[in-house]
N, C-alpha and C positions, 0 to 999 in steps of 0.2 A: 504494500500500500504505500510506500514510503505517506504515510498517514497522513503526512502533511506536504503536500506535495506541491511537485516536478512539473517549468517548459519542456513540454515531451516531443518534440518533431524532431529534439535529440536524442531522445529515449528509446524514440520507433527505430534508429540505425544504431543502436548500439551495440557494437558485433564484435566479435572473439576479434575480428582483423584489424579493429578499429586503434588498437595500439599499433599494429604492424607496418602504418601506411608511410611513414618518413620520418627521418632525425628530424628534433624539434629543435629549434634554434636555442642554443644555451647549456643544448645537453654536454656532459662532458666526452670529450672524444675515447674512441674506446680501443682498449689496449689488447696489443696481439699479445693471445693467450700464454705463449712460451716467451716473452720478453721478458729482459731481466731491469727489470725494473728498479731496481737499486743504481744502477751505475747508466740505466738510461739509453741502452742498444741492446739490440738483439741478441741473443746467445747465440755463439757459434753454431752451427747444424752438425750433429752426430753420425743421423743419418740412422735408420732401421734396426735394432736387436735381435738376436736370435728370444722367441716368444719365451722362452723359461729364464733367461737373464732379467727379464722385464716383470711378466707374472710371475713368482717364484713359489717354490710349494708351502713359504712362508703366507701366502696372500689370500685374505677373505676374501671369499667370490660370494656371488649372486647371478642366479637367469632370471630378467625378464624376456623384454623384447628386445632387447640387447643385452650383456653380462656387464656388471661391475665389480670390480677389484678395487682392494683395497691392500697397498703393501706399505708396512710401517706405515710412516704419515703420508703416503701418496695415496690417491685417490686415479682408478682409470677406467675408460669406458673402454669395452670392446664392440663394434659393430661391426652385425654383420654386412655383406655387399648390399643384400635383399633390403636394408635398412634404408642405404643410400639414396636419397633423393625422394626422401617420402616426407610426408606432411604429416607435423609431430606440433601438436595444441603443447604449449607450453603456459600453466597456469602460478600464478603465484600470490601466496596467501601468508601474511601475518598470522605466526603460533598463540607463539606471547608477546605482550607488551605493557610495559610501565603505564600508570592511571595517568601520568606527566605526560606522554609523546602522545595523546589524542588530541584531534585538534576537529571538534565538530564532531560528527557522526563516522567521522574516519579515524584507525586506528587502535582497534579491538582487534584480539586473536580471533580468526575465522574472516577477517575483513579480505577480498581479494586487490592486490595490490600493482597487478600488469597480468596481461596476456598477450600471445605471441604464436603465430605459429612459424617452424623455422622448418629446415632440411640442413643436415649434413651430405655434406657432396664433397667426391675426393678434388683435390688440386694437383698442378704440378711437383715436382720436386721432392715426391712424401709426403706432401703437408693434406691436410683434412678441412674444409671452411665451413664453417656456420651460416647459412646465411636467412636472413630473414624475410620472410613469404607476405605479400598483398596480393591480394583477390581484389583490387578496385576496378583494374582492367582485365577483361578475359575478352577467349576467345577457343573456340574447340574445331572449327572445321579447319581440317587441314588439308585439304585439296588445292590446286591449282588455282581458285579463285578464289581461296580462303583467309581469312584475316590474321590467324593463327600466329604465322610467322611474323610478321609486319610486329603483332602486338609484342609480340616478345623479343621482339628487337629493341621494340622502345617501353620495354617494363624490365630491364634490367633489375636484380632482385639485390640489394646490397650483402658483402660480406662483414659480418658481425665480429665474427674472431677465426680466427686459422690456429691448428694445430699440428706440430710435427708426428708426423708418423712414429711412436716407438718402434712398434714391433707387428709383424701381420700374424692373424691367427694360423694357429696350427694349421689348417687345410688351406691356406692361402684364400681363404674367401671372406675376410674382413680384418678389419684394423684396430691398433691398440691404440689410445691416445690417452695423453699425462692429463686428466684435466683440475688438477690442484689448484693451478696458483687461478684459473677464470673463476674456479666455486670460490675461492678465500678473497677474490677481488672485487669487484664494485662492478654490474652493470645491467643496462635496463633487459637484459634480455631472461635473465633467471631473479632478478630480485624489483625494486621498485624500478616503477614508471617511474621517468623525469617528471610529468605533473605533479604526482602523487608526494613526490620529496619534498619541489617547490610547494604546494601546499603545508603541508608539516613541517615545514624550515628546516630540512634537513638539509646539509652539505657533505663536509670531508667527510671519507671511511676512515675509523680509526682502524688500521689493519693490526695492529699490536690488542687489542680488544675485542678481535673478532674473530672468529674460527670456523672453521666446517664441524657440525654435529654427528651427520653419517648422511650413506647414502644406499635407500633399499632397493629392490626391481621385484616389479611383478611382472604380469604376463603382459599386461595393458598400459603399465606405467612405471616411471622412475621417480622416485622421491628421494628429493637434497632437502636436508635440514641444514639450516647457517644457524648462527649468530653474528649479527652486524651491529655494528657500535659506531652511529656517524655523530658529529658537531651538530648541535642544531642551535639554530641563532633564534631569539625571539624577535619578531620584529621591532619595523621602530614605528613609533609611532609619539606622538607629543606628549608631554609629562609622563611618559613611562620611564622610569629609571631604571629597569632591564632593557630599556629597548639595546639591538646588537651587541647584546652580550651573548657568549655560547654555554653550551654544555653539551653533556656526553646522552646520547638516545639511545637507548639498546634494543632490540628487538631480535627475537627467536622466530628465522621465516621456511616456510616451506614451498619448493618450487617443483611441481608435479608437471610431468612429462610424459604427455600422453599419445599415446599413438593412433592418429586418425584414421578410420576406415581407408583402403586403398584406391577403393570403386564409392565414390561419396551417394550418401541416399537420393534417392530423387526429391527433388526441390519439387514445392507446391509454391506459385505465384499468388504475391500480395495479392489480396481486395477488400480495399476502403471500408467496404459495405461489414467485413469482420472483421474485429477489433484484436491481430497479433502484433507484437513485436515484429520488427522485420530486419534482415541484412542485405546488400545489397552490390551489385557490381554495374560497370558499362560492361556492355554485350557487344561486341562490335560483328557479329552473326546477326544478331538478334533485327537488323533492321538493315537490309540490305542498299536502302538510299539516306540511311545517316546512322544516330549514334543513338541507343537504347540500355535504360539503366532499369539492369532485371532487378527484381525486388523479391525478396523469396521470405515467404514466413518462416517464421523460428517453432519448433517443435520436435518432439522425442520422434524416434523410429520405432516405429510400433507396426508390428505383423505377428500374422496368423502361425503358429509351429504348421512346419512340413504337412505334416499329418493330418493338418485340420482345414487345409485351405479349401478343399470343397464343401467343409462344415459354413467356412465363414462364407461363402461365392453363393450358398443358400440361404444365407441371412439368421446362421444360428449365431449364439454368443458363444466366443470359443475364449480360452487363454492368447496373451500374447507370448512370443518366443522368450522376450528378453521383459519383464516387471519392470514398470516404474517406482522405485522403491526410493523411500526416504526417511532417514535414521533420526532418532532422538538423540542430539548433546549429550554426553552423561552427565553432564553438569545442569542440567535443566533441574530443577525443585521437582519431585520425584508427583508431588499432587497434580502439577499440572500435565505430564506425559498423557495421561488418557485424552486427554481435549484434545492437545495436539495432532495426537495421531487421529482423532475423530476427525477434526476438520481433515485432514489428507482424506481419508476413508471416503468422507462425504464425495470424494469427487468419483467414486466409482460409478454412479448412475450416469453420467455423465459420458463417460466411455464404452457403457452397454449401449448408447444412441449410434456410437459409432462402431458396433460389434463386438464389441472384446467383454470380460469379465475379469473380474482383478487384474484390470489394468495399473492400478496403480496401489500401494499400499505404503501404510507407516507404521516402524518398525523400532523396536526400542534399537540402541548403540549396542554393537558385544562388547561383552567388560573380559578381560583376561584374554582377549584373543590379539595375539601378536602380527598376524596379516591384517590385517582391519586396523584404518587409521582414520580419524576425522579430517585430515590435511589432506588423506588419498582423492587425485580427482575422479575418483570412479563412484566417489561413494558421495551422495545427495545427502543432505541433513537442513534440519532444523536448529542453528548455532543461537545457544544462549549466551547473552553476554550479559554479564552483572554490570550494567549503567543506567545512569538517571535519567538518560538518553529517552524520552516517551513515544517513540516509534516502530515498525519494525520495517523490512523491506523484503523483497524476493527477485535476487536476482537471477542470472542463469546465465551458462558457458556456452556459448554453440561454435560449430562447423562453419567458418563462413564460405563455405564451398558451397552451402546447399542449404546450409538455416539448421541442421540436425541439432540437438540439444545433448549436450555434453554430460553435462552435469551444473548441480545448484545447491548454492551455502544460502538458505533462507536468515538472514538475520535476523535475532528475539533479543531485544531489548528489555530488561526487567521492568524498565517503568511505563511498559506501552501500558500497563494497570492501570497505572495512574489516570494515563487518555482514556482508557475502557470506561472506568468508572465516572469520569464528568460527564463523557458522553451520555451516557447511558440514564445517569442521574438527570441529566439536564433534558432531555428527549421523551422518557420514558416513564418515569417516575411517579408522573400520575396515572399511569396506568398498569404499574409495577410496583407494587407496595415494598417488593422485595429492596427496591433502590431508593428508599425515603432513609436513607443512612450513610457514614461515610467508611464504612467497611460493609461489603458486600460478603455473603458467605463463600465457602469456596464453590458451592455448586454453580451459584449466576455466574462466579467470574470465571468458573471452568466453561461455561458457556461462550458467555464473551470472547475467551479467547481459542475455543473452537470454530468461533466466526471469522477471527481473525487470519490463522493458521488456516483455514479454505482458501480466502483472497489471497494471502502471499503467495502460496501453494498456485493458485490461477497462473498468477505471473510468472512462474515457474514454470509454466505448463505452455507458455506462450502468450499468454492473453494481456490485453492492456484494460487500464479502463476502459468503462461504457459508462460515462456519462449521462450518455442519453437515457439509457436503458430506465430510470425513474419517470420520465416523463410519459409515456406510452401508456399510465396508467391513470383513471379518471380519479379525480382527488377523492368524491365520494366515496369512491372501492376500497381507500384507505382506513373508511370506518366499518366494512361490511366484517363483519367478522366472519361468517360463512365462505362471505369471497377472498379473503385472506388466508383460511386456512385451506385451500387449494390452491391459491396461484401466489403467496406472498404478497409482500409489503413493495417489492422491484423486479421483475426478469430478470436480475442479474446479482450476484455477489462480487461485480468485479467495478459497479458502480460503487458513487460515494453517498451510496443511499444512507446508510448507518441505522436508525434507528427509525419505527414510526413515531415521528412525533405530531401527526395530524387527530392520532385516534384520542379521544377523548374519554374521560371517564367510566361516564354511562354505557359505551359501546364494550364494555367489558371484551375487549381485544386480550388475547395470550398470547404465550411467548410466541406460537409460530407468526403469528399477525404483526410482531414488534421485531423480531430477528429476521438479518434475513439470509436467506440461504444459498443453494444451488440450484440457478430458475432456468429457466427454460430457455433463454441466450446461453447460458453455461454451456448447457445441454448441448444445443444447435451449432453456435463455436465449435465445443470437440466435436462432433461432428464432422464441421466443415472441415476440420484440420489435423483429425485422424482416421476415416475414413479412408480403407487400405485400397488402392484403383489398380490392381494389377490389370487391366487391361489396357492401360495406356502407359505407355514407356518413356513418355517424356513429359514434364512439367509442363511445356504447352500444347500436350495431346488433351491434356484435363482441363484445360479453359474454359470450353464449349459448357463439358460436361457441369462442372462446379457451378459457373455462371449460371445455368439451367436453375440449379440446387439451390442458387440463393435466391432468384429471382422469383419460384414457385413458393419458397421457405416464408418470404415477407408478403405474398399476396394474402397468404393465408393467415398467415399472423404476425397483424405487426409490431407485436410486442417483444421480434427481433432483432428489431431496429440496436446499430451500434451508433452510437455519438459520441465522438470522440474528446478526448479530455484536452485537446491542445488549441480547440477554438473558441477564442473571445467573445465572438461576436453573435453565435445561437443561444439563444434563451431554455433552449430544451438540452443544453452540453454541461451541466454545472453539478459542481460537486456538493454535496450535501444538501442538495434539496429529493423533493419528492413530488410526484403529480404530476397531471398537463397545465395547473391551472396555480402559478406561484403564489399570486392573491390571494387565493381562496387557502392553500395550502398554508403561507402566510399568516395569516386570519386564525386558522385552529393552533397555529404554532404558539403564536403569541398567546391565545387564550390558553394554554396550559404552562405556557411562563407567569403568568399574574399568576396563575396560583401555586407556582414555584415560589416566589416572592416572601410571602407572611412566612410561609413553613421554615424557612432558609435557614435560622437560630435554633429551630424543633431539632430538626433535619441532622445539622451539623454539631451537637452537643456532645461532645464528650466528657471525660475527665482526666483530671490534672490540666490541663490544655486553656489556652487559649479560644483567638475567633479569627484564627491562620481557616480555619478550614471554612467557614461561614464566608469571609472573604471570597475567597475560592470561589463559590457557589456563586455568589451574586457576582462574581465578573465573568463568569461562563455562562450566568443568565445572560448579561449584554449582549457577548459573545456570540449566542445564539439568535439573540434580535437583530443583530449585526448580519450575521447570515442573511435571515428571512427577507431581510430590504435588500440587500443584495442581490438578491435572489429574483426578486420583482423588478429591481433599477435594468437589469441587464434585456429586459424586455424591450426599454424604452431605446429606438435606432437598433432593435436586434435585425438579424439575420442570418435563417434558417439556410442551412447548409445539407442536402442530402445527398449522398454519394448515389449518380446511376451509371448505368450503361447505356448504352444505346438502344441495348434489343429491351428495355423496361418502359424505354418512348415518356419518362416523369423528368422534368426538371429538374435541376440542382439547387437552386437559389431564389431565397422566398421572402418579402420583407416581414416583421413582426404585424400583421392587421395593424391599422388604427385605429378600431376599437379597444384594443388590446394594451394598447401603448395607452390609451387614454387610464385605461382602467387601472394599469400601474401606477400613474400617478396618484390619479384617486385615492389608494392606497398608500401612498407615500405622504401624501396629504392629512390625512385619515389619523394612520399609525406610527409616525413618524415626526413630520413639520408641523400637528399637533401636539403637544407637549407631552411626552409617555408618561404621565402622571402615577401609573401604575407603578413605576420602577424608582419614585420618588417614596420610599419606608424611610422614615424618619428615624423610627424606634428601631430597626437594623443599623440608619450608619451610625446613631451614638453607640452601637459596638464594633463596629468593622472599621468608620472614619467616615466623620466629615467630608473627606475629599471626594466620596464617589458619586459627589451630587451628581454632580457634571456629567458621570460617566458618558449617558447617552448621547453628550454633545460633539462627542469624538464620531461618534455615531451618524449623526447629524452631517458630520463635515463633512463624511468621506462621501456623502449621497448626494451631497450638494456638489463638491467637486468633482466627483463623476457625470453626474447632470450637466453640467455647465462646465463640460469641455468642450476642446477642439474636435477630438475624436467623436462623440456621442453628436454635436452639431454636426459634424461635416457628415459623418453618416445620414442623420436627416436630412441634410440637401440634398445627399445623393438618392435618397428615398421619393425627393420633391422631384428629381430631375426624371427619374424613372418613372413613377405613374402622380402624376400633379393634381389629378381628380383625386385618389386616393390615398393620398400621404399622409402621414401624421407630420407637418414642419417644424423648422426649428422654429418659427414665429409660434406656432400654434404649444410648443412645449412651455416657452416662455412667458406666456400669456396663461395657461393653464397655473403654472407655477406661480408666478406674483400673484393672481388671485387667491391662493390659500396663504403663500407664505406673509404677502402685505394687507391679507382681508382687516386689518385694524385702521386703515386709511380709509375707508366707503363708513366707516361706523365710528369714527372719533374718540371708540375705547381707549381707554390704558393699555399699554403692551408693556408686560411683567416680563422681567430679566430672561427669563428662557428664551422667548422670540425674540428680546431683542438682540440676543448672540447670533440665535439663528440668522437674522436679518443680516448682522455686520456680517458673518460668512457668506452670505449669498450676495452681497455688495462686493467681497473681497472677491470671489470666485469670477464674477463681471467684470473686475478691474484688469482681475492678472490677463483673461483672455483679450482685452484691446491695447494692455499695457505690460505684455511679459518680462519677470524682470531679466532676462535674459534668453536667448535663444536657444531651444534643445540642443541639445549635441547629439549630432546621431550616432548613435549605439553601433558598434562591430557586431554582424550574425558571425555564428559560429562557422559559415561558407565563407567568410570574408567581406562579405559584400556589407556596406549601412544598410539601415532601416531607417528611413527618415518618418520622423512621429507627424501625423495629420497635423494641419493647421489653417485656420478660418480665414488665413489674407488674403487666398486666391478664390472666393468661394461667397456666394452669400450672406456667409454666417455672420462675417463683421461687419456688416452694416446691419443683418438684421439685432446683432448685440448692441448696438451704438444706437439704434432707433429705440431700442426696451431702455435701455439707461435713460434715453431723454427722457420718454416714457414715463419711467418711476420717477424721474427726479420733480415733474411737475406735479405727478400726483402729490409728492410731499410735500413740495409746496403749496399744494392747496389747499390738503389736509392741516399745515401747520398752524392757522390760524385760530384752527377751532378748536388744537388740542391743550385740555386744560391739567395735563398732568404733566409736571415738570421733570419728570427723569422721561420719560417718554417725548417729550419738545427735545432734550439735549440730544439724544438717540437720533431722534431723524434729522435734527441739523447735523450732527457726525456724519450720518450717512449720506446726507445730501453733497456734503462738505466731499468726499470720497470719490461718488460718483462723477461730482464735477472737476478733480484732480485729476480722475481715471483717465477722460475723455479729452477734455484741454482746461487747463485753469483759465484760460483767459475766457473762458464760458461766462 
């Protein structure tokens, strides 16, 4: 879930290769593995051993997929020819590490810290080179008119490090090489990414501090255990008095060497329409009169055993060859294992849709068992890490030859509790008696976090959010409790539905009506993306077919629908809402916050303690208010974004209705720029503080300066440009708005200090967009290219702000005469006084 989350249009390409693609400027340059680096040149060449001078009957060995020796303190690989020039995942993960060397959510043992896929290939002279593999550019035909050649002309693959030939094996069909002084040395190919350093402020290795721990082989992989001991500076920064000072960082890491299938799985091609992760190459096949970037979902290999393929070709449920399995930490708190492996478990219905049975399973860690490692990258787990860290994540390792899924370290943070229970509290509470407390028993919270441990587990599985996926359902159906205990609270667990907090007291909703689970997008996802097609032999024989699959899938229900987590601008894409209809959804949210409210001191009561926890409570109430308007604001210049095809004949792009937009405000008007009177408890803040009068007013601001930007105007102009009959305009929002937020001007009332902050906010908000105090700078994307932020100069919008400003400024002055409340007269000549700066003083 990363719980609190990720811009993801970086997230969708985030692939095994994506370290592999080029030296990053700054990195340190990297040193030929047999150099003697003490005196600063090369060691003379010895030139080949007879094989027992070299391995000696002195020397621990090991078989994997290549042998390792170990003689005295030397450490050496033997591979064999068969080895040569294959594509070897090279993954690397922090063991341990110091509570001091974290920096954010990076820096716990189980954390992965570079990956790499590389090849060994011999060179001239004896020597053996490393070199490092990118899949950005491909190409596979290799005929007379094919690209094949051309591309690997111009995708030279760089060498990493070279190694002298010790000794060849006994049969002459592979080589020995010294590789001590590369494992005891520093570089991004077995230990930290260059990012990941500069993050953590690491620099020098202390090589006196640092040592090789061992190195094992299995059949599938090689594991190097280090210890490395770099300088880490703290930054600098103003008044810090460490700033650029160093010390010593230790960390115990493990670099797992995996050997990737030789004939890679068949790739299954993106589509928008289903919500995976993806990886991604230029295809220069792929598009015979230009240049084509294939995009291949990420997901496990999953097929029928030999024996059973005519089982599954008739639509039985059969076993897969190879279990998706995933271990429990043994470090995990022995109470919570059952939840965990529940939520995995849970996703077995899910891959009966797409024919398998115990597709997937979770599995406590072997304890005493000496092959089995938690660092081994064969083996998937659920990693507990004791921090106050309130999150968790699910990442995962793939193939980027083909998107195959490698394996996956689910990070568990101790204190995602923490977030479980405010959630939960603050959503549910009224209609969970269970959660009117600030220690939940362990069964709810084993609950919770078998919720949890589903979603991360999705991500793992390939899946991203679905945003969308909340919206598809009518807000009503969230009180039905009938209809909730058949279809949930969302279509999805991989949304950021969280909790129902629409249902209401009376509707005696249960936990299945309030959790939510594995829905029926879950379902249909795996499906779409394990679903075994042996009858098509290539990723683009299955187009037709899939395309069919999904386009039949959504006629019939569209509570398939994926919406993706990375666009701003659909009102149906947001996290933590619920329903088609935010308002309304909105509306019941809020009505079970007020009676959050009084309880807050009942609720939060302990002993020996203070009112740390009642605090708490009432800033996760706002919190949650905060959401709800949120939630409704993004309505206002929304637009709907639908992923199709051609053979679906539905457009893409839809503006938000202007009834709809209307009705947001309304709401904003209403619940909001009417003073939240509710959330004014007097007799709470003489125990929590004074200060949280205001709270709402932070509240306030952010809706008002979202409202009354560039971006939210210039979208309504483009809204006016494209259908003018039908718009909702930026004149028409502004006018909508002054009349709730200035309604004290038509009526000569008093306006009591809450409006009048509101008002200098909505004054201020007016000014900055005719009068900015400086000019965006446009932001670097992570392609290189700027993003320059919308802006009202070229466009309608400033003149139609400059016309509303004269606007209000007359209405105040005409209102001024009549009003006879003296903090209310100063107020609007402030504001008058502002608006006329804003535009020109000499007004």
């Amino acid at each position: 879930m990363r719980i609190k989350f990720l811009a993801l249009f970086a997230a969708l390409f985030f692939t095994a290769g994506s370290f592999a693609q080029k030296k990053l400027p700054g990195a340190p340059p990297q040193v030929t593995a047999n150099a003697d680096t003490s005196k600063g040149k090369p060691a003379p060449k010895k030139g080949p051993k007879p094989y027992d001078k070299v391995i000696t009957k002195d020397a621990l060995s090991a078989t994997g997929f290549f042998k390792t020796h170990k003689v005295e303190d030397k450490y050496y690989f033997e591979i064999p020819d068969s080895m040569l020039d294959r594509d070897i995942l090279v993954v690397n993960r922090i063991s341990k590490a110091a509570a001091g060397n974290r920096v954010g959510m990076m820096g716990y043992g189980g954390d992965m810290i570079g990956r790499r896929v590389i090849q060994f290939t011999k060179g001239p002279e004896d020597n053996l080179f490393l070199k490092s593999i990118s899949f950005t550019e491909i190409a596979s035909d290799t005929t007379e008119n094919g690209m094949y050649r051309s591309v690997m002309n111009s995708n030279l693959q760089p060498l990493e490090a070279s190694f002298e030939i010790a000794a060849y094996s006994p049969d002459k069909k592979g080589v020995v090489v010294d590789v001590t002084k590369y494992i005891a040395g520093d570089n991004d190919i077995l230990f930290f990414d260059s990012r990941l350093k500069k993050m953590l402020n690491l620099t020098q290795l202390q090589s006196d501090r640092s040592y090789i721990i061992g190195v094992k082989a299995f059949p599938m992989n090689i594991e190097i255990k280090t210890m490395k001991t770099y300088n880490k500076t703290s930054p600098s920064s103003p008044g810090n008095p460490m700033s650029g000072t160093s010390e010593p960082a230790s960390y115990e890491l493990n670099s797992s060497m995996v050997m990737l299938p030789k004939v890679p799985m068949k790739a299954r091609y993106f589509d928008p329409r289903v919500g995976y992760f993806a990886t991604s190459s230029i295809d220069f096949d792929a598009n015979p009169q230009g240049v084509k970037r294939v995009i291949m979902a990420v997901r496990w290999r999953l097929e029928p055993k030999d024996e059973d393929v005519e089982k599954y070709l008739r639509g039985e449920l059969v076993e897969p060859k190879k279990q998706i399995v995933y271990y429990i930490d043994p470090a995990t708190p022995k109470k919570w294992i059952p939840y965990l492996i529940q939520g995995i478990n849970d996703w077995q219905v899910a891959f009966e849709q797409a024919g398998f049975k115990n597709a997937i399973v979770g599995k406590v860690a072997p304890v005493g068992d000496s092959t089995w490692s938690l660092d081994d990258a064969r083996n998937s787990a659920i990693v507990y890490k004791p921090s106050a860290v309130a999150n968790a994540s699910g990442p995962n390792v793939n193939d980027p030859r083909s998107g195959e899924i490698i394996e996956s370290h689910i990070n568990w943070y101790h204190n995602v509790m923490e977030l479980l229970r405010n959630w939960y509290l603050i959503q549910a509470a009224t209609s969970d008696k269970r959660a009117q407390t600030m220690v939940f028993s362990d069964s709810l919270m084993g609950e919770l976090i078998r919720f949890v441990s589903s979603h991360e587990v999705g991500h793992t599985l390939g899946l991203r959010h679905n945003f969308g996926s909340s919206s598809t359902i009518p807000v009503e159906k969230l009180r039905d409790k009938k209809w909730l205990e058949e279809h949930g609270h969302t279509p999805s667990i991989m949304d950021y539905a969280r909790f129902n907090y629409v249902a209401q007291p009376e509707d005696k909703i249960g936990e299945k009506g309030l959790f939510p689970g594995i829905g029926e997008y879950d379902r249909w996802a795996i499906q779409w993306g394990y679903t075994w097609l042996p009858q098509f032999a290539t990723a683009k024989d299955e187009e037709a077919f899939l395309n069919k699959l999904v386009i039949d899938s959504l006629t019939k229900n569209p509570r398939l629908f994926f919406g993706t987590e990375s666009d701003p601008n659909d009102p149906r894409n947001q996290n933590e809402d619920l329903g088609d209809n935010a308002m309304v959804a909105g509306m019941y949210g809020i009505k079970n916050l007020q009676r959050i409210v009084p309880n807050i001191l009942k609720w939060s009561k302990g002993t020996n303690t203070g009112y740390e926890d009642a605090q708490t409570i009432y800033k996760e109430v706002v919190a949650q208010y905060n959401r709800y308007t949120g939630h409704v604001r993004k309505n206002i210049g929304g637009i709907e974004t639908t992923p199709s095809f051609v053979e679906q004949g539905k457009t893409v792009y839809k503006y938000t209705p202007k009834s709809k937009q209307k009705e947001a405000v309304k709401f904003l008007q209403e619940q909001l720029f009417t003073t939240p009177k509710w959330l004014l408890d007097k007799n709470l803040f003489a125990y929590i503080g004074v200060n949280n009068v205001g709270a709402f007013a932070n509240v306030q601001k952010t809706n008002i300066n979202s409202l009354l930007s560039a971006n939210t105007l210039s979208k309504l102009v483009d809204f006016e440009r494209f259908d003018p009959a039908n718009a909702y305009t930026a004149s028409a929002l502004l006018t909508d708005l002054k009349n709730g937020i200035w309604s004290e001007l038509k009526t000569n009332a008093a306006i009591d200090i809450y409006r009048r902050d509101l008002q200098k906010m909505y004054v201020d908000a007016l000014v900055k967009l005719v009068k900015p105090e400086e000019k965006p700078k446009a932001p670097v994307m992570s392609t290189g290219r700027t993003f320059q932020p919308p802006t009202i100069d070229d466009n309608d919008g400033l003149s139609v702000v400059k016309g509303h400003m004269k606007s209000l400024m007359n209405e105040i002055k005409t209102a001024l005469p009549s009003v006879k409340d003296s903090q209310t007269r100063l107020h609007l000549q402030d504001v008058m006084e502002r608006l006329k700066n804003g535009l020109d003083p000499s007004i």
